[in-house]
Structure formats: C-alpha cells, structure tokens
C-alpha positions as CSV (number, residue, x, y, z in Angstrom):
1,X,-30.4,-18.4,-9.7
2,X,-31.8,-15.0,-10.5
3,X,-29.7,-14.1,-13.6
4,X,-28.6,-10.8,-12.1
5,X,-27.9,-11.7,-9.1
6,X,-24.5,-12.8,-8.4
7,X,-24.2,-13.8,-4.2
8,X,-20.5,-14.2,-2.5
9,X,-21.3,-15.6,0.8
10,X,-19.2,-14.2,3.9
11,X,-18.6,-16.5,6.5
12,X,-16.7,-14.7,9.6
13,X,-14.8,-16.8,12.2
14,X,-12.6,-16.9,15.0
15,X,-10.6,-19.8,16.3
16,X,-13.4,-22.6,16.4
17,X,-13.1,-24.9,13.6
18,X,-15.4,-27.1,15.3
19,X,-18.4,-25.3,14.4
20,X,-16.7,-23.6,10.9
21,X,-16.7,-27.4,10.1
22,X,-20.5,-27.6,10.8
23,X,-20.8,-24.6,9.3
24,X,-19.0,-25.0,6.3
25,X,-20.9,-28.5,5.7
26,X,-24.2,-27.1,5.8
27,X,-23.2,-24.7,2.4
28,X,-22.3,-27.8,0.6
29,X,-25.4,-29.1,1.2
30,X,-27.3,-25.6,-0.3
31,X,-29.5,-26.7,-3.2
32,X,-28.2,-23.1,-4.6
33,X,-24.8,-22.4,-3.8
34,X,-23.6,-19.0,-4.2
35,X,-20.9,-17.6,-6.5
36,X,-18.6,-17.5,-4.4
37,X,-17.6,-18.3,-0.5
38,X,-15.3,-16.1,1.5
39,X,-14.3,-16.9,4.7
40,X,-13.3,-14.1,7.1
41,X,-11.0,-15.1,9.6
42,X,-10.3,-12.7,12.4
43,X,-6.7,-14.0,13.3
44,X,-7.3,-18.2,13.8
45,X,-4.4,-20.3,13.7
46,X,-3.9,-23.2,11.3
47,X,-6.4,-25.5,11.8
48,X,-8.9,-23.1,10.7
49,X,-6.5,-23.1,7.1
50,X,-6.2,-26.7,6.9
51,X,-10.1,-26.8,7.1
52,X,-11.0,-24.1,4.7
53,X,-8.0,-25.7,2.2
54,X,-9.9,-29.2,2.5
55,X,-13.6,-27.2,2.1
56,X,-12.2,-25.9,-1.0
57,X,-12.2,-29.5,-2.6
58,X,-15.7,-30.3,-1.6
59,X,-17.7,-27.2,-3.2
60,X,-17.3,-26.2,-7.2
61,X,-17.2,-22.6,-6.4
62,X,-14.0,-20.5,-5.7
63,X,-13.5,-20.1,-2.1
64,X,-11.5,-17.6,-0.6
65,X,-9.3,-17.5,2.9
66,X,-9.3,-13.9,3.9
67,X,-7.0,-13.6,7.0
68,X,-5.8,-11.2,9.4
69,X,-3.6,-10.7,12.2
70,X,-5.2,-11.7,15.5
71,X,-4.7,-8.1,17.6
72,X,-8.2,-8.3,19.1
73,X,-11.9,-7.9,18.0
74,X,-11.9,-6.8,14.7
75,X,-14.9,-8.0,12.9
76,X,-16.0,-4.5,11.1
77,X,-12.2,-4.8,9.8
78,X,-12.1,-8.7,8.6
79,X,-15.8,-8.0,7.2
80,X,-14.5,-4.6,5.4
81,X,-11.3,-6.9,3.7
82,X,-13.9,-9.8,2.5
83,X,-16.1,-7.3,1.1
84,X,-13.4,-5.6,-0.8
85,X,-12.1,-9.2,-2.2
86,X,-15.4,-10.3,-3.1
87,X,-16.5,-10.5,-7.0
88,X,-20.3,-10.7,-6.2
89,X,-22.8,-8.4,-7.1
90,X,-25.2,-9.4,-3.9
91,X,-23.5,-9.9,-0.1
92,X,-24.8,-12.5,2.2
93,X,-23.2,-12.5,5.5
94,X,-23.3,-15.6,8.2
95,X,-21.1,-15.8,11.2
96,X,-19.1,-19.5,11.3
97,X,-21.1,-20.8,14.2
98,X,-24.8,-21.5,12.4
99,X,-25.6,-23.7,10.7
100,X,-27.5,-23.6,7.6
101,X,-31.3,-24.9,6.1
102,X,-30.1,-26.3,2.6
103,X,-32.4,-23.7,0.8
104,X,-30.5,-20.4,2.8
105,X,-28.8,-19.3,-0.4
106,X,-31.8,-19.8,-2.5
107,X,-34.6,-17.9,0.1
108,X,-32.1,-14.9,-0.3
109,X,-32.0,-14.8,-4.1
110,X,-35.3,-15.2,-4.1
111,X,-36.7,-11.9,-1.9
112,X,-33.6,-9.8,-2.9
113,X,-34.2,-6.8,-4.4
114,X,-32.7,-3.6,-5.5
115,X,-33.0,-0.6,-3.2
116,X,-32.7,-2.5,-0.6
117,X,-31.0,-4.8,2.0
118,X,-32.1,-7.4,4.1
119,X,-32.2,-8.5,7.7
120,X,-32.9,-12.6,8.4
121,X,-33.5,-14.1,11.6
122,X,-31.8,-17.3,13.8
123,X,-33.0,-20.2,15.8
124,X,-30.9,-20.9,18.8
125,X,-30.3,-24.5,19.7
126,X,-29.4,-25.8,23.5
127,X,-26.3,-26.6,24.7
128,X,-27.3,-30.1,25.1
129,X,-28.8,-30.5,21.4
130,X,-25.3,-28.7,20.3
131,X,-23.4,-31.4,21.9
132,X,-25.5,-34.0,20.3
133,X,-25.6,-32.4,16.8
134,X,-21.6,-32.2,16.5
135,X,-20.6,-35.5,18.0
136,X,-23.0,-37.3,15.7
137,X,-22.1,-35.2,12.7
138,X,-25.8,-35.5,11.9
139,X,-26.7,-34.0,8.8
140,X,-30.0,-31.1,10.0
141,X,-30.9,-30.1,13.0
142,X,-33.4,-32.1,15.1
143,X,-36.6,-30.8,14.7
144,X,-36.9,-31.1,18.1
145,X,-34.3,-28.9,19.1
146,X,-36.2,-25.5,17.6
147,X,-39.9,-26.9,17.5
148,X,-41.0,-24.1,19.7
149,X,-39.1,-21.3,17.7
150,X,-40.8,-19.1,14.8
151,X,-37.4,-18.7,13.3
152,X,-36.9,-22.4,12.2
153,X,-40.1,-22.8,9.9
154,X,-40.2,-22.0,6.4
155,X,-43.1,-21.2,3.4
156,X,-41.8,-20.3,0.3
157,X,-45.4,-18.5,-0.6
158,X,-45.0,-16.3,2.7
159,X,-41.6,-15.4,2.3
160,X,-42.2,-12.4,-0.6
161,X,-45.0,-11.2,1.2
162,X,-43.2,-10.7,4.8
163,X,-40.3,-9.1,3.4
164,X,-42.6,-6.5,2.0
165,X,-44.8,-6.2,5.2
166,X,-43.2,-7.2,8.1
167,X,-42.4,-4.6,10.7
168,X,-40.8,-5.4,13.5
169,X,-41.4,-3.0,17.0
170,X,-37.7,-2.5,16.7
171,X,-36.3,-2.4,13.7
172,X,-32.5,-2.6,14.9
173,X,-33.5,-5.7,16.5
174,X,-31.4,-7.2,14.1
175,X,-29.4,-10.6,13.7
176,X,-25.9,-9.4,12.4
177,X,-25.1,-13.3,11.1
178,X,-27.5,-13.5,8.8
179,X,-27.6,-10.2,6.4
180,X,-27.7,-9.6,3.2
181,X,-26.9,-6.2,0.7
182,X,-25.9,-5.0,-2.7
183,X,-22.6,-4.7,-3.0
184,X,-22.6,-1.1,-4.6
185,X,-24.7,-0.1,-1.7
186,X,-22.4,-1.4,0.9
187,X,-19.6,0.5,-1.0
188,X,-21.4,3.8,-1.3
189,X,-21.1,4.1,2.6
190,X,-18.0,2.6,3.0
191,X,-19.4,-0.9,4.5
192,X,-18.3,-1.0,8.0
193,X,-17.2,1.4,10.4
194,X,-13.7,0.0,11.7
195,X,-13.5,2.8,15.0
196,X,-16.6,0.7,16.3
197,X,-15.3,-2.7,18.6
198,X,-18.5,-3.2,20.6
199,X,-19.8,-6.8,19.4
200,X,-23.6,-6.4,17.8
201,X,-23.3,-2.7,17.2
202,X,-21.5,-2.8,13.9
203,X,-24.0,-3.7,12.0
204,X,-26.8,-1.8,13.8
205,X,-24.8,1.6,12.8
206,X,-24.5,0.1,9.2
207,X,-28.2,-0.6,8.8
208,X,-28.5,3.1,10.2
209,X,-26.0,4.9,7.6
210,X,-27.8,2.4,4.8
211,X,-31.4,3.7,5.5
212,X,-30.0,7.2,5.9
213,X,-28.8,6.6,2.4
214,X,-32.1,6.0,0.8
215,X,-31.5,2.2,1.1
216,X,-34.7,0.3,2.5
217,X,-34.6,-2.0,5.3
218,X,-36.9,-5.1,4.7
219,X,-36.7,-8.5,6.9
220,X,-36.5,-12.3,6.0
221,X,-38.9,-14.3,7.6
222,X,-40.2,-17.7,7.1
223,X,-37.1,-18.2,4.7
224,X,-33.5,-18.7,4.8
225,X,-33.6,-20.4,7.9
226,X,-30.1,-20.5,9.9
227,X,-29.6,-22.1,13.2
228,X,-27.3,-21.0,16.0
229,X,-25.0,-23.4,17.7
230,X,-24.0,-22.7,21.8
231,X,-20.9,-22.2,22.7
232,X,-19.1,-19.4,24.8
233,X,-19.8,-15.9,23.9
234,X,-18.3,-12.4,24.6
235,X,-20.6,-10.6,27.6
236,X,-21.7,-7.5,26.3
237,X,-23.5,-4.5,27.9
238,X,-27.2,-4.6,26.9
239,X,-28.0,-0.8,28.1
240,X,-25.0,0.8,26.3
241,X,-25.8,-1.1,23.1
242,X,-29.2,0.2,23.3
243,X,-28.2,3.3,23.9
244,X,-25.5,3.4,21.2
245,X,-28.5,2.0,18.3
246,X,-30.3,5.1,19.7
247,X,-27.7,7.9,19.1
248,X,-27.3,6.5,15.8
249,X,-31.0,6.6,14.7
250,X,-30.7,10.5,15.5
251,X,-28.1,11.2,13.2
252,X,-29.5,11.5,10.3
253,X,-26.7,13.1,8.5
254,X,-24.3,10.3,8.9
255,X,-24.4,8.3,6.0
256,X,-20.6,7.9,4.9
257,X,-18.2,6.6,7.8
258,X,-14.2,7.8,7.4
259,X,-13.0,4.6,8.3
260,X,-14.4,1.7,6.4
261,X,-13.7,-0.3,2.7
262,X,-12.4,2.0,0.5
263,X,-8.5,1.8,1.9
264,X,-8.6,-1.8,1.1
265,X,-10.2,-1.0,-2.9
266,X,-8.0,0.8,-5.7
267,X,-8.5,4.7,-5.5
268,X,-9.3,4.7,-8.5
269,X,-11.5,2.4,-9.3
270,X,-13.2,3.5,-5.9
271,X,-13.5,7.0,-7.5
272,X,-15.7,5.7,-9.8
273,X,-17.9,3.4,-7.8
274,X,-18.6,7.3,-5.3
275,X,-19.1,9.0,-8.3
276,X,-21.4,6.4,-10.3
277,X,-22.8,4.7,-7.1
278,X,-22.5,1.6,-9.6
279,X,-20.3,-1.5,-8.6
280,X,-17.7,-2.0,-11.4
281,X,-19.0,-5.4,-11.8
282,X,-22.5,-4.6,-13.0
C-alpha cells in the first residue's frame, strides 16, 4: 500500500444481508485490504448487525457499523455520516450488493492520485448466475457469467494509462457503487447533498460540485473490477435523471452544497479543514 495513502472502504446497504454477506466475503478475500471498512446501513434490522458483528472477527482491520433510522431513502445522508466517521485519508465507495475481484482495493491505490477522484465501472451478472453464485457460496464469479462484458477484465499495465486517457461520451455516465475520492476534497464541498432523494443522482451532482471545484474526473478501467448481483431494484425515471445531470453541468457556480457533512464533523475542527482545505489527518 502506497505509504500515503490511507483507504476506508464504504460499503452502503439496506435490508439484504444476503448479498452484504457476499459482499462482505469478497473484502476478506482483497489481497490489499483497506484501513479501514465502514458499513453504512440505511435503517436494516438486526440481521444485518449480527452479520457485520461476525465480519468483524474475520478481517484484521477495524470495522465500523454506521446506522440510521430507517424513514426512507436516505443514501446521501448514511454516506455523509460514514464519511464523517471515517479515519482514512482516501474514500472508496461500493454499494452492499457487488461483489468484489480480490485486487479491487489494490487497483484503486494504485491509479489514485491527488487532484483528483475517480469513477470505476461494474459488470452485471444474470439473475440465473445470481442464484447459482449464492446458493453455492462459490468463491468468484463464473467467468462465464460476464465473458461478454468489458467491465470484468483486468491489465494491470493498462490500468495507469486509461485513467489518464479515457474519455467517456458522457462523462456522468457514472457507476455511483464503485467511487473513489480524497477525503479533504469530499469535505471541501460538503460530500453529499442530503435535499437530493432521487436514486443515481447523488453522486452525479457530487461529481459536478467536485470538478467545479478544480477537482479532476478520471475513470478506472481495466482495474478494480466489481460485479453486480440482481435482485429487485427501485424504478427510476431515466428522462428526469438526465435532465437533472444536465441542469447541474450548467451551474458552474455551485460548488459547496448547504446541506451535506459538516453537521455531523466538530465546528471547529471543520473550520479548519474550509480554511486549510487540508484533512486533519494528513
């Protein structure tokens, strides 16, 4: 691990310890675990405890059960409270239902850089392979299952080199599950916007504010590899989230959002973090 580089890994979840368990057993298997592992729960009931408490014996690193009330969608808000309990320098953030190539934490150390934050990729597996994969327990993902998929091949040599070239036709075509940022950054525009509730968005309007900010947008590929397991998901309206990713590329002068980490971070050692536009922990 980079010497500077200290990664706290955010895991957000919501009432399905059946993949949190996949999840969670694909980040003891990194060959590079991070720092530290957070997991943001969004209101699940105790199963989801009793899981993370028996996690907790199986990794060497601290792990930490940040929990809130369930009283809806709140992802910006349990993301927001993880952030703020995190001791990290460098944030990489998953959502509980992928699963993870054993070299995820590592491909992210390795193209991180300052200045900068960066946006990874997925490979979705059927529902059939999904089924297959949990009730076997199996360690990976059949190769099968993603063969035809760009997102689930990795070169080390290439990995460098897209992140400094790669330019996607849209660049808020962006996989929210698998991020990752400096934490000083994150804090210097007050992380997430907790007035947004439309799923996918969040982050969209965060990589806008970050890149209004100064902070450059660069993407993963052919690295930190992540694969997405089916199950039921939350219909959202394709037109209005373009439209929303729009607006926000236009306001250029929105950088800071009102509403975000700082009421969950001492004023005063907030005040100096806004003022410095250093993390404390550096």
């Amino acid at each position: 691990m980079k010497a500077s580089i200290r990664p706290s890994l955010i895991i957000s979840t919501y009432n399905n310890t059946r993949l949190l368990s996949a999840c969670l057993r694909s980040v003891a298997r990194q060959r590079m675990l991070p720092y530290e592992i957070l997991i943001a729960d969004d209101g699940s009931g105790a199963d989801t405890r009793a899981l993370v408490e028996a996690f907790r014996q199986q990794v060497s690193v601290p792990v930490r059960h940040i929990w809130q009330e369930d009283r809806g969608f709140r992802l910006s808000v349990i993301r927001n409270r993880a952030i703020a309990a995190s001791s990290g320098n460098y944030i990489i953030q998953i959502n509980g239902d992928l699963v993870l190539n054993p070299h995820f934490i590592e491909d992210h150390v390795r193209v991180a850089r300052r200045g900068s934050f960066v946006c990874g990729s997925r490979a979705v597996v059927s529902k059939t392979a999904t089924r297959i994969y949990l009730k076997r327990k199996r360690k990976h993902i059949p190769l099968y299952a993603c063969l035809w998929q760009g997102a689930s091949y990795r070169c080390v040599w290439l990995q460098t080199w897209l992140a400094e070239h790669y330019r996607p036709m849209d660049p808020l075509c962006l996989q929210d599950g698998n991020m990752a940022f400096w934490r000083d950054d994150l804090l210097r525009v007050n992380a997430y916007n907790e007035d947004l509730t439309l799923l996918g968005y969040e982050a969209r309007e965060l990589a806008v504010r970050l890149m209004h900010a100064g902070v450059e947008q660069r993407f993963l590929r052919m690295g930190a590899l992540c694969f997405h397991l089916d199950h039921p998901i939350r219909v959202r309206r394709r037109q209005e989230l373009s439209l929303r990713a729009r607006m926000a590329e236009h306001e250029a002068s929105v950088v800071r959002c009102t509403n975000g980490v700082d009421k969950y971070i001492p004023s005063v050692l907030y005040s100096v973090i806004s003022a410095t536009g250093a993390a404390p922990l550096e």
